[in-house]
ZADO-527434 format. One line per 10 residues: number of its first residue (from 1); for each residue x, y negated, z negated of N, C-alpha, C. Coordinates in pm, 1 decimal, padded with zeros to 6 digits, m for minus. Atoms other than C-alpha are relative to their C-alpha. Layout:
// residues N
NUM	X,Y,Z,X,Y,Z,X,Y,Z | ... .
//
This chain:
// residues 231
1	00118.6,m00083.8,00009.1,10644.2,m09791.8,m10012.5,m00062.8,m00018.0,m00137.4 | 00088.9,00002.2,00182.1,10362.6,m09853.7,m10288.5,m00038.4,00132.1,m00017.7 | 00110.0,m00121.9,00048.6,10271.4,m09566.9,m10540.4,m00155.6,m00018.8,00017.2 | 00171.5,00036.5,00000.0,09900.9,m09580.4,m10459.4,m00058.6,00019.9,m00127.7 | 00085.5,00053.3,00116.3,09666.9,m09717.5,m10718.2,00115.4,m00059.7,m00087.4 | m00091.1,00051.3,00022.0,09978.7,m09875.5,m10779.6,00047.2,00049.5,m00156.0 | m00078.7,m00009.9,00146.2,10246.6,m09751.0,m11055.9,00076.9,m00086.5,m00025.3 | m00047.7,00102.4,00076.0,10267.8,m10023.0,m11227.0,00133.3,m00056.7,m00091.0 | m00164.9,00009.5,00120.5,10601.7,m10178.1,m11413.0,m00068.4,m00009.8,m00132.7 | 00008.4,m00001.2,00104.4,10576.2,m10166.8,m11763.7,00103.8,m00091.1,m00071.9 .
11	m00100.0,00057.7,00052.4,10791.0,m10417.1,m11945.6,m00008.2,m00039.7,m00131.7 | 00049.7,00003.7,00166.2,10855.2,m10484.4,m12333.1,m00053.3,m00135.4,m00022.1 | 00106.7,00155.2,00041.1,10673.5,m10840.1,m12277.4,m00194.4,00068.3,00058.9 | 00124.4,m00058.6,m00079.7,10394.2,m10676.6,m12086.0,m00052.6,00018.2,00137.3 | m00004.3,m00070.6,m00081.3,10208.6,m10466.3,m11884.8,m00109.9,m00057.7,00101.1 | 00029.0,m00002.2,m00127.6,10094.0,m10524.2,m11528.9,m00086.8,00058.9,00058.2 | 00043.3,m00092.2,m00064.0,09851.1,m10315.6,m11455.2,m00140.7,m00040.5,00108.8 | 00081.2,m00001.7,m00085.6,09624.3,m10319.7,m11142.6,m00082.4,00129.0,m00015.6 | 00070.6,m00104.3,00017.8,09463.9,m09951.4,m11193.7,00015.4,00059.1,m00132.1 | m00073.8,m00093.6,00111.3,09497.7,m09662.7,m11430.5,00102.3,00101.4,00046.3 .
21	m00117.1,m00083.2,m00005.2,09813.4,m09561.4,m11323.9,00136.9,m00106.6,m00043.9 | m00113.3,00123.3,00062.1,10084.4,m09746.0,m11547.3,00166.8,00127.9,00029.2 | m00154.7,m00121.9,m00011.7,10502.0,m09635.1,m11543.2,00052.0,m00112.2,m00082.6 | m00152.2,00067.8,00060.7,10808.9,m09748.2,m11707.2,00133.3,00089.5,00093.4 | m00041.6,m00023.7,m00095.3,11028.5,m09705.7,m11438.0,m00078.2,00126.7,00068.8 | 00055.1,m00120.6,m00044.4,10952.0,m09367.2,m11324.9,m00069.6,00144.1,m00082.6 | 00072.1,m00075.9,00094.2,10804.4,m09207.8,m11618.5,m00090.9,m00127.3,m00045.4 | 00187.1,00053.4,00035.6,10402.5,m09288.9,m11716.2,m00073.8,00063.8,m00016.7 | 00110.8,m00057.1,00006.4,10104.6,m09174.5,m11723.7,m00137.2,m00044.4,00118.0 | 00142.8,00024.0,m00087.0,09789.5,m09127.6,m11504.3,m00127.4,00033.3,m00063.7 .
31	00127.7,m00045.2,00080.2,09433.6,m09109.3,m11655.8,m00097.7,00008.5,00197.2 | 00062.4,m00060.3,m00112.3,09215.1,m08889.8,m11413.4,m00132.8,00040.2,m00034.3 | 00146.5,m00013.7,00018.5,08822.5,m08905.1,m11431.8,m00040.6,00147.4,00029.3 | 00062.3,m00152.1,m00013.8,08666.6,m08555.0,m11450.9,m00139.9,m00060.7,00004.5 | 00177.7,m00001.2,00013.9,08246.4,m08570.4,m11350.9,m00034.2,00085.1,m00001.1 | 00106.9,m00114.7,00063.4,07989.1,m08357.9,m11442.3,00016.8,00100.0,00094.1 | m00000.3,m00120.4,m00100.1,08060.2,m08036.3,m11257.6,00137.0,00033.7,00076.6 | m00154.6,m00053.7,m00060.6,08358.5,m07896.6,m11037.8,00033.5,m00119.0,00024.7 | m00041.8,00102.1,m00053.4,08615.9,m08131.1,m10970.5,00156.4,00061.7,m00008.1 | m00179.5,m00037.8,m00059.4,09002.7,m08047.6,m10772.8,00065.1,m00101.2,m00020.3 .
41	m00132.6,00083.8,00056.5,09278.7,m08237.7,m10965.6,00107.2,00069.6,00039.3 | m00104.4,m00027.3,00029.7,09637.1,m08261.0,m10972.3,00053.1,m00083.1,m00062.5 | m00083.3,00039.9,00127.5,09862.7,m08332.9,m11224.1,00146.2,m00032.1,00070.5 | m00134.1,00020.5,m00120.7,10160.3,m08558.6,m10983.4,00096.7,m00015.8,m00111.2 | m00096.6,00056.3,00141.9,10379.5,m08604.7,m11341.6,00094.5,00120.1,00003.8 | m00037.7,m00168.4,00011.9,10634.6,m08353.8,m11411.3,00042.0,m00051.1,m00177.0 | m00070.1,m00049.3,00048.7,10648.6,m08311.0,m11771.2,00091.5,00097.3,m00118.0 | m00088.7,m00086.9,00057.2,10827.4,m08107.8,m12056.0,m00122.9,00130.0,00013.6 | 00055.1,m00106.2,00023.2,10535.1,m07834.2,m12011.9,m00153.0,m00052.7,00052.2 | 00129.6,m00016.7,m00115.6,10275.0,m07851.5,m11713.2,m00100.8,00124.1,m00005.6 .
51	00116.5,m00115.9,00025.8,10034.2,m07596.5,m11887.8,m00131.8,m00072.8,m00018.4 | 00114.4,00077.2,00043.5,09708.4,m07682.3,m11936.0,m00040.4,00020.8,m00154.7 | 00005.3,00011.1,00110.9,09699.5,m07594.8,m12285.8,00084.2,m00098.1,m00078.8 | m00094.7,00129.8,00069.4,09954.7,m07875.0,m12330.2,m00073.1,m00119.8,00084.0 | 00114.7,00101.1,m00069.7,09716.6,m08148.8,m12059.2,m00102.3,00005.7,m00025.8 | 00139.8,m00050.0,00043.3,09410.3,m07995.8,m12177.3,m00004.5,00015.2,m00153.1 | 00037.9,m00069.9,00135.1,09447.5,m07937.4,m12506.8,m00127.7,m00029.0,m00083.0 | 00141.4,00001.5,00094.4,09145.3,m07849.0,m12729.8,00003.1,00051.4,m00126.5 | m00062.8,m00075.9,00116.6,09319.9,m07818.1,m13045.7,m00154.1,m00056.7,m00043.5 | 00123.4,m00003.0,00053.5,09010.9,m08007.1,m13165.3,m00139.2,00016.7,00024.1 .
61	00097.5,m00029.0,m00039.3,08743.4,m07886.6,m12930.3,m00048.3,m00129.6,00069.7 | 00044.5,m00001.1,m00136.1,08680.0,m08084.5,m12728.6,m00013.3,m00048.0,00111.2 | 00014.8,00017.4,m00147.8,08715.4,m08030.8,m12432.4,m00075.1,00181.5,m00021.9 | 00043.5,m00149.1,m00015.0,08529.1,m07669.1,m12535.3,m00098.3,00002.3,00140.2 | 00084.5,m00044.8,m00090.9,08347.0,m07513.3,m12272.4,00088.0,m00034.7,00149.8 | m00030.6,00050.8,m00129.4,08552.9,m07697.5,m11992.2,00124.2,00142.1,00072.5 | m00039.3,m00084.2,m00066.7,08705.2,m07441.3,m11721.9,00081.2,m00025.9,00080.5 | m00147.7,00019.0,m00050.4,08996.5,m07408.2,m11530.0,00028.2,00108.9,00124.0 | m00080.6,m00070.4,m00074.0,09071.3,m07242.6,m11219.5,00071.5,m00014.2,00088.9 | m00115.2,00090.8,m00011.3,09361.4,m07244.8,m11040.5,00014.5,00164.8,00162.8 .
71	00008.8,m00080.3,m00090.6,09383.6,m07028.4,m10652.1,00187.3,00087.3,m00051.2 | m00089.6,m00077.9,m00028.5,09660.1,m06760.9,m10636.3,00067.9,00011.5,00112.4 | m00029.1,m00044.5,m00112.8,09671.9,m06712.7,m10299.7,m00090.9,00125.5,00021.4 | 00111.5,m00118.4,m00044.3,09429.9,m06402.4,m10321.8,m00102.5,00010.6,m00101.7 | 00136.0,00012.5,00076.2,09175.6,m06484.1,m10605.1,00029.6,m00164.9,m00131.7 | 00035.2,00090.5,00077.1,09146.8,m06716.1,m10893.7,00080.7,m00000.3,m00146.7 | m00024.2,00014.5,00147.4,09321.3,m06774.5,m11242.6,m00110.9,m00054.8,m00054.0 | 00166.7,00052.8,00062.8,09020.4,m06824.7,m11501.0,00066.1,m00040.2,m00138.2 | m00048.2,00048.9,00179.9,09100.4,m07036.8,m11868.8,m00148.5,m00096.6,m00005.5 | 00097.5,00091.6,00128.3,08822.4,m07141.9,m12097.6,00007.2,m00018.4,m00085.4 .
81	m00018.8,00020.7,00148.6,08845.5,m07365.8,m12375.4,m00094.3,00005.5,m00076.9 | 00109.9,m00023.4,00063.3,08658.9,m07255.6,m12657.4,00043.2,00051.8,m00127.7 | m00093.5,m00003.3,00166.3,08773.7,m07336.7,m13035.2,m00110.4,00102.5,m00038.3 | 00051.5,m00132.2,00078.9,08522.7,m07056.5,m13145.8,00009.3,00159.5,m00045.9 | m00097.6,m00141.1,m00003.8,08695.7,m06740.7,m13025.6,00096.4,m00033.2,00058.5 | m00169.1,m00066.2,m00073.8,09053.3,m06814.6,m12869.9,00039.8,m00054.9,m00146.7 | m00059.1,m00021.9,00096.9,09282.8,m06719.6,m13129.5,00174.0,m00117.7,00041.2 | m00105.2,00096.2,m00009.7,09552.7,m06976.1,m13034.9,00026.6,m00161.5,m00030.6 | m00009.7,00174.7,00005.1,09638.2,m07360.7,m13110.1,m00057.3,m00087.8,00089.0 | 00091.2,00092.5,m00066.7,09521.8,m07491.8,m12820.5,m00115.9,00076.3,00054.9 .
91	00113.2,m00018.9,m00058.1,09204.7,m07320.8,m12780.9,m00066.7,00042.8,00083.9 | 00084.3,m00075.5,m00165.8,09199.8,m07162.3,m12455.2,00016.5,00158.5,m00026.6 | 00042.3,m00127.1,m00012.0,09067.1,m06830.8,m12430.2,00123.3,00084.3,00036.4 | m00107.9,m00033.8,m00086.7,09377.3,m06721.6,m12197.6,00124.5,m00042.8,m00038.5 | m00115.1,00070.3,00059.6,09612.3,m06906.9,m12375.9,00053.9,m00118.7,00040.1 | m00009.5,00106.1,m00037.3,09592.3,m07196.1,m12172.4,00139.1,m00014.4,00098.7 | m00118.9,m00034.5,m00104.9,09904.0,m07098.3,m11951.3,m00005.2,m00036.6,00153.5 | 00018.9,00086.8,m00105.2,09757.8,m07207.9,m11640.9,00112.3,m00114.1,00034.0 | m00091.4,00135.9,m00001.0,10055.6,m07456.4,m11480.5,m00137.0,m00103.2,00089.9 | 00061.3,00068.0,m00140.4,09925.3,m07779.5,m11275.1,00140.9,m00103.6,00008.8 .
101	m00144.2,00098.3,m00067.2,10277.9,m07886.3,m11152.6,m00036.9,m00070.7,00131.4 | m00024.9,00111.8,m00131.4,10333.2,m08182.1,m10905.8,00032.2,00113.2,00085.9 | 00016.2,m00046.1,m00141.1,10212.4,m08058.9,m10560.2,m00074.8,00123.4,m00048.2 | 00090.8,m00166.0,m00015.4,09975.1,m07740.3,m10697.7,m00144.7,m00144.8,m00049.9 | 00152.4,00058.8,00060.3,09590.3,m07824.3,m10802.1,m00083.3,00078.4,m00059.3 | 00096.5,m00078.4,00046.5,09340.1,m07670.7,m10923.5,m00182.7,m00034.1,00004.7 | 00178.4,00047.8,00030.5,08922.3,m07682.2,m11002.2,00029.1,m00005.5,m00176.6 | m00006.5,m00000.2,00116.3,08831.2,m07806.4,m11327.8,m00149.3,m00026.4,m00008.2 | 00104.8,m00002.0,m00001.2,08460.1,m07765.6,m11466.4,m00019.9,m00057.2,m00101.2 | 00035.8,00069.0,00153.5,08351.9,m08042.5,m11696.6,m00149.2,00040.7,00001.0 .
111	00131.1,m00023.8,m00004.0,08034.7,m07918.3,m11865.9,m00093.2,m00068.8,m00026.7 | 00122.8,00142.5,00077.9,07907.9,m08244.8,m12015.0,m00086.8,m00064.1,00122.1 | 00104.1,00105.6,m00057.8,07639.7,m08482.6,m11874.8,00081.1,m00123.4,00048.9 | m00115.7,00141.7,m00056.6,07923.6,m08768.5,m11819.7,00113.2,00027.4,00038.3 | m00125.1,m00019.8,m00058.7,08235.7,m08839.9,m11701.7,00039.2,00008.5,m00107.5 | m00058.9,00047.3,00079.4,08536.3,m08756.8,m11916.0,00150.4,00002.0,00045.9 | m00132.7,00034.1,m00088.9,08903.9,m08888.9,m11869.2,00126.3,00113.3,m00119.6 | m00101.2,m00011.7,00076.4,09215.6,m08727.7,m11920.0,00151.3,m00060.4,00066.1 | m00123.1,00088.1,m00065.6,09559.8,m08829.8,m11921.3,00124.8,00078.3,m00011.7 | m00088.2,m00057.7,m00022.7,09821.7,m08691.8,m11772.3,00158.0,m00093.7,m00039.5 .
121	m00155.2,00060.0,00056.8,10231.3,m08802.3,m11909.0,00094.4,00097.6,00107.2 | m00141.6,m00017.8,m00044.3,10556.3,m08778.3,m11751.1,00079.4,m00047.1,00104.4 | m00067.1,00092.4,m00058.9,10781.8,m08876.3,m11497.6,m00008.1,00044.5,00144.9 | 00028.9,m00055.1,m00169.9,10711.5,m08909.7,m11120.1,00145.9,00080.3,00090.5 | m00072.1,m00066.9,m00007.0,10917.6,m08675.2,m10955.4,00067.8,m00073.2,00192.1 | m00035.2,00055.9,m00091.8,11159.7,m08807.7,m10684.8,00145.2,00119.5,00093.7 | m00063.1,m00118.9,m00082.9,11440.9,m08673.4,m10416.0,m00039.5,00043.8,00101.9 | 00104.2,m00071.9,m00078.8,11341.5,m08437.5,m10173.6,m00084.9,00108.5,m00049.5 | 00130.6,m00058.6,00050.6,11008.2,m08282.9,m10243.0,m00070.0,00077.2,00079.0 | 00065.6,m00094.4,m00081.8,10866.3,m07964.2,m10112.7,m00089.0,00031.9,m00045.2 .
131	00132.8,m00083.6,00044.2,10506.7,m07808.7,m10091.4,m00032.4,00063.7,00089.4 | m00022.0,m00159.0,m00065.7,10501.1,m07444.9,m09961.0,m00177.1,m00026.0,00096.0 | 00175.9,m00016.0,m00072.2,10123.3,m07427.3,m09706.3,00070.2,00159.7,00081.9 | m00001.9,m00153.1,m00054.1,10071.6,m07019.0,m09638.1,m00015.0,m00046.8,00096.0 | m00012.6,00030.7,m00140.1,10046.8,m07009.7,m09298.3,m00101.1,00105.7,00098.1 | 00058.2,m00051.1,m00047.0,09843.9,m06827.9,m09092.8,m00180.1,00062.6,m00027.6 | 00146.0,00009.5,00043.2,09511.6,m06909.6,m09136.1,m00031.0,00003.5,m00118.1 | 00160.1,m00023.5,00169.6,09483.0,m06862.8,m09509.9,00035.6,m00202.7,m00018.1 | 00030.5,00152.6,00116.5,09379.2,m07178.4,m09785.4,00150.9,00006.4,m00103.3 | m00074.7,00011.6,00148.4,09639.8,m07311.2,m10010.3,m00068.9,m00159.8,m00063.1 .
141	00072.3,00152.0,00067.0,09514.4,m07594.8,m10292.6,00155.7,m00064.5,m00052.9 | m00062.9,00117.1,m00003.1,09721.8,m07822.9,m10293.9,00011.4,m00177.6,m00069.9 | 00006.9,00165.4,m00010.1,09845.1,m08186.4,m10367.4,00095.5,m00094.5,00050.2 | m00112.1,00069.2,m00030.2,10058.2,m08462.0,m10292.9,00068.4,00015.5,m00136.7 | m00060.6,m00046.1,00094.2,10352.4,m08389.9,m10514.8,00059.6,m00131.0,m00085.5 | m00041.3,00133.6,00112.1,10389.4,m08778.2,m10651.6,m00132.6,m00088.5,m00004.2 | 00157.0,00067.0,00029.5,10115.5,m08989.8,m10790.0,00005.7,m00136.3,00146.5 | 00026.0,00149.3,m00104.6,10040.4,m09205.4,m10443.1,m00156.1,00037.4,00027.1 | 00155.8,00014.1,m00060.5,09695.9,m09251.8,m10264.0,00037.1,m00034.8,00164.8 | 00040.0,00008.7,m00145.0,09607.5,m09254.2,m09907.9,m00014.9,00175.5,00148.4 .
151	00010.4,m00095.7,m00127.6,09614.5,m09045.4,m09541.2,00145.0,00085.3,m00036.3 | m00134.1,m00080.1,00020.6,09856.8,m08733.5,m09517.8,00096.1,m00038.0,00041.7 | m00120.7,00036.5,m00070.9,10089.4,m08868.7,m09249.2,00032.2,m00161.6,m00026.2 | m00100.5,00096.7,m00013.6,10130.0,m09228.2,m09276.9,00012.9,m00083.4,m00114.6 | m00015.2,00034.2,00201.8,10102.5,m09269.3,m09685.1,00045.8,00090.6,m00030.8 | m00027.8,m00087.2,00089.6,10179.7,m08939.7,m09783.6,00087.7,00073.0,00095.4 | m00158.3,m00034.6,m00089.4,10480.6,m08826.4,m09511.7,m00041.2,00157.5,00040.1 | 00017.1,m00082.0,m00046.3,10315.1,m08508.4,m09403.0,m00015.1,00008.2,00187.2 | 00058.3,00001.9,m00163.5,10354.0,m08420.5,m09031.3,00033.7,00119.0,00093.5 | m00002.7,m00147.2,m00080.3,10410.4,m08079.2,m08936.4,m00113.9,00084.2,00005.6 .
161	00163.5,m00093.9,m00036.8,10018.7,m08004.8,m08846.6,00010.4,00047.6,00141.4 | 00023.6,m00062.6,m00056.9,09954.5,m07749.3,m08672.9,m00205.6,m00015.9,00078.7 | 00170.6,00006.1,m00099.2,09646.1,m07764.5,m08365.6,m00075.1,00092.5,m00061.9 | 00122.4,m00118.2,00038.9,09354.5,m07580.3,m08538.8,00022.1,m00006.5,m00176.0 | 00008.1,00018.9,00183.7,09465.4,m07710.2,m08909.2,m00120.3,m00015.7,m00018.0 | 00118.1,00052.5,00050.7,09176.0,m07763.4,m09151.1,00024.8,m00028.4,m00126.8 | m00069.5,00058.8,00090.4,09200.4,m08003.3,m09424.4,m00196.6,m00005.9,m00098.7 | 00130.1,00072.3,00086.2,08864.0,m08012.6,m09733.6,00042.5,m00046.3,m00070.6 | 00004.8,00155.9,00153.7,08823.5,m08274.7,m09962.2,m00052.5,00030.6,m00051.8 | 00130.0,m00016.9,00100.6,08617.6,m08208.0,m10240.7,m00088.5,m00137.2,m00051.3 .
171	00049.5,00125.9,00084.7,08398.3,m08478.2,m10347.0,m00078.6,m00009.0,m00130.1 | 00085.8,m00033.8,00125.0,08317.2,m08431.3,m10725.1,m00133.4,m00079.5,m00037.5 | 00163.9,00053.6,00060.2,07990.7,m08713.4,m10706.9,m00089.1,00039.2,00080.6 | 00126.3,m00034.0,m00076.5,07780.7,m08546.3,m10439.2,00044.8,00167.5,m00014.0 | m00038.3,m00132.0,00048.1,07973.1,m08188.6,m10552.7,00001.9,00084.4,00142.6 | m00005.0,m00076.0,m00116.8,08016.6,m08105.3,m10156.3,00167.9,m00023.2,00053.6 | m00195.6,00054.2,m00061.8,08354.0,m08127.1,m09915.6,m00051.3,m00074.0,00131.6 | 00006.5,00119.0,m00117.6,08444.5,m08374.0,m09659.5,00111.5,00111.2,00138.8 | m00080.4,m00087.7,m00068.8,08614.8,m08097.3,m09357.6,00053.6,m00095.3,00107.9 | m00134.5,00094.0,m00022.9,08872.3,m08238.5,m09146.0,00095.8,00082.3,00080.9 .
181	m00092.5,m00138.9,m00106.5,09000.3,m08028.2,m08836.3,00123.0,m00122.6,00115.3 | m00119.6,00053.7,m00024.5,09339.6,m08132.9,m08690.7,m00003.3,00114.3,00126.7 | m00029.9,m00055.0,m00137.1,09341.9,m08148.2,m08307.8,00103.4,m00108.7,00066.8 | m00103.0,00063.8,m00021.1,09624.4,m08253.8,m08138.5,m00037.4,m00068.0,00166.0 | 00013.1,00067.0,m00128.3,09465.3,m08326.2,m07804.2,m00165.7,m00069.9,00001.0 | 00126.6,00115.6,m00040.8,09187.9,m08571.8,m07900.3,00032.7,m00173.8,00018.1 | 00023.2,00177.2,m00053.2,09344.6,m08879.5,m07814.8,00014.5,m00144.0,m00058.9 | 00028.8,00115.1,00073.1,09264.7,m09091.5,m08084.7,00128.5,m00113.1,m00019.6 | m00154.3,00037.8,m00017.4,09520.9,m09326.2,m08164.3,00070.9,m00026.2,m00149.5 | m00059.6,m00060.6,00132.7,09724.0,m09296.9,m08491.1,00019.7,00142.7,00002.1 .
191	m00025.9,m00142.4,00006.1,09864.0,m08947.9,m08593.0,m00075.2,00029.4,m00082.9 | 00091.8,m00087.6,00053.2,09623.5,m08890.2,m08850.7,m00185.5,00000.5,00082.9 | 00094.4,m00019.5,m00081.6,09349.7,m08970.3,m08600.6,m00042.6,00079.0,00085.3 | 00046.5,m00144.0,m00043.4,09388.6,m08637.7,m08485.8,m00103.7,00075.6,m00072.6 | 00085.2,m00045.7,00096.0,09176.6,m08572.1,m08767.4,m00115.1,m00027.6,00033.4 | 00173.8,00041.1,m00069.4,08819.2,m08559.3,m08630.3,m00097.2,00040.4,m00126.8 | 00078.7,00003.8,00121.1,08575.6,m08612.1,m08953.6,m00131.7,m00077.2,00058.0 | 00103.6,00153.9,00056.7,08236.6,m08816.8,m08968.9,00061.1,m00078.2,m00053.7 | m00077.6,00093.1,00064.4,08413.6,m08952.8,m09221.4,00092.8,m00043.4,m00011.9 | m00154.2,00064.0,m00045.4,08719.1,m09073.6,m09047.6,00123.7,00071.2,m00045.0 .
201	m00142.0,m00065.7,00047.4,09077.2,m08972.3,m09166.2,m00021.8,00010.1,m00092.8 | m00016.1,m00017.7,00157.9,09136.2,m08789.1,m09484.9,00054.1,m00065.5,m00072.3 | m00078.0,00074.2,00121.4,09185.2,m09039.3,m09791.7,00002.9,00095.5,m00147.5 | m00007.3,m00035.5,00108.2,09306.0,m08894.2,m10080.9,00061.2,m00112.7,m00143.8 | m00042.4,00121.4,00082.7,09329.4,m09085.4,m10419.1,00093.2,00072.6,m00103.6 | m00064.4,m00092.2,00082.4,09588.6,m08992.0,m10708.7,m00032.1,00059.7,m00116.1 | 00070.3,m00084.2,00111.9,09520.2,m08699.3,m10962.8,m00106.1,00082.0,00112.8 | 00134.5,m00051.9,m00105.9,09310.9,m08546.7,m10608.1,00105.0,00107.3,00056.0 | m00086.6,m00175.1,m00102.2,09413.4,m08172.9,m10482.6,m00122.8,00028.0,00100.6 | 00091.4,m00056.5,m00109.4,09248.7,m08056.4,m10181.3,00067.3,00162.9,00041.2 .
211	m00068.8,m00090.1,m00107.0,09261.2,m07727.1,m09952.2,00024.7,00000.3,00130.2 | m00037.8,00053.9,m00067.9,09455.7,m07696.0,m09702.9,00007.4,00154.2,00104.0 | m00017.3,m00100.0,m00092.8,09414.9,m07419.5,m09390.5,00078.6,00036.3,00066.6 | m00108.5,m00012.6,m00100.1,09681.5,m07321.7,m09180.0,m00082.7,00083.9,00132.9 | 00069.1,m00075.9,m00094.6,09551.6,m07238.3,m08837.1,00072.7,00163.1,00049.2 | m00056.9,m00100.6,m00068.4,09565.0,m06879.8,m08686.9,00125.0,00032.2,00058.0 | m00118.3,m00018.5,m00071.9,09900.3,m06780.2,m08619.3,00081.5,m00074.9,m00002.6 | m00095.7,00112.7,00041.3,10085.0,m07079.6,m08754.4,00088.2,00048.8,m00085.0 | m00110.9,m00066.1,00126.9,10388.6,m06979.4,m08962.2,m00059.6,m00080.0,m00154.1 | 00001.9,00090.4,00118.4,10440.1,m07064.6,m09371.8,00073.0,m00141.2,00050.2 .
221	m00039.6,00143.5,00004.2,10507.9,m07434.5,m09358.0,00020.3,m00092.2,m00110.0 | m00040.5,00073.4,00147.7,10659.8,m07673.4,m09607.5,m00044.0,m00151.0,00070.7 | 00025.5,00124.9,m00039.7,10514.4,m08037.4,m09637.7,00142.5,m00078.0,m00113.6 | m00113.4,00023.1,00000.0,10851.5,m08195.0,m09678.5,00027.4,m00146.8,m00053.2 | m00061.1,00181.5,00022.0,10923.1,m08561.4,m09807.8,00120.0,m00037.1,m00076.9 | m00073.9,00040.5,00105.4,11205.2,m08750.6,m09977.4,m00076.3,m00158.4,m00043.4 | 00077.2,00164.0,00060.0,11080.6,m09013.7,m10197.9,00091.3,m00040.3,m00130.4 | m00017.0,00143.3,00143.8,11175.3,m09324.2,m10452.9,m00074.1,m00034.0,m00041.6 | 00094.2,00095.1,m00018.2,11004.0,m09531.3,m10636.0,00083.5,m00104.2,00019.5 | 00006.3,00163.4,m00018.7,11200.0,m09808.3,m10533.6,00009.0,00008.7,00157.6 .
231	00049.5,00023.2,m00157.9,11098.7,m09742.2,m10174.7,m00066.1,m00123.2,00044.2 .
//
């Protein structure tokens, strides 16, 4: 199995890289484009301190103004960085405490006119790997919990959908979502081709959190994988 956008070997003659996602064995880094306006990341790395005042930091401003929220399950966590009034080291209003651990996501609001990148460190997380989805109709935001790319089920090992799921994408360059309802009796052929879109099956790329619906009356559900990287 390839990490999508491929995690690259790293070796002390040199590095390999096909994207911006490099490793040394299983610890690296991912650099993740933020554009002008909302945009749902995740941070697939795990490491010594998944705050955003330690991924974000604005010890020197800036990243001021840029926003952070992160679902609960019943409203919103809010962090703004802004070296003018937060009284702390890194700059966030809130203290920058916000986590974005492998498999959660969040919104992040860049306020500039361009893109800007940041880069996430640490080590892809392997084993078996759980990510909790409430169940019964509510939203959880979500991600895949290791830096890969592609469809939920036959790149990313998800397959306990429920008839009446609903899966959005966010797309940070037209700032709308791509929706994505999971029916089990259309036929199509592939298992994520239950997914009836315009825009075909859900691709997700890495450093990308989406939400994720649980239909009416579906229990909590765990999206379940064991993974390597030397799969």
């Amino acid at each position: 199995m390839l990490l999508t956008a491929a995690l690259t070997a790293l070796t002390s003659a040199a590095v390999m890289a096909q994207t911006n996602v490099y490793s040394l064995n299983a610890v690296g880094y991912v650099n993740v484009t933020l554009l002008p306006g909302f945009n749902m990341i995740a941070d697939q790395l795990q490491g010594t301190n998944n705050t955003i005042g330690v991924l974000i930091n604005d010890a020197t401003g800036q990243f001021d103004n840029f926003q952070v929220y992160k679902w609960t399950g019943t409203g919103f966590q809010l962090d703004t960085a802004n070296s003018n009034i937060a009284t702390n080291a890194n700059n966030w209003e809130q203290n920058g405490t916000i986590t974005l651990n492998p498999g959660e996501a969040a919104w992040v609001k860049n306020p500039n006119k361009t893109n800007v990148t940041i880069t996430f460190v640490g080590t892809v997380p392997q084993g078996t790997l759980n990510v909790s989805l409430t169940g019964n109709g509510a939203f959880s935001m979500v991600s895949s919990i290791v830096p890969q790319a592609g469809d939920l089920a036959s790149n990313l090992n998800m397959t306990n959908f429920n008839s009446g799921d609903t899966m959005y994408v966010f797309n940070p360059t037209n700032q709308q979502y791509q929706v994505f309802n999971y029916n089990v009796n259309t036929g199509n052929s592939g298992f994520m081709g239950n997914f009836t879109a315009n825009t075909g099956d859900p691709q997700l790329q890495v450093g990308q959190g989406f939400w994720y619906k649980t239909a009416t009356g579906a229990p909590l559900t765990t999206w379940s994988r064991t993974f390597s990287v030397n799969q």
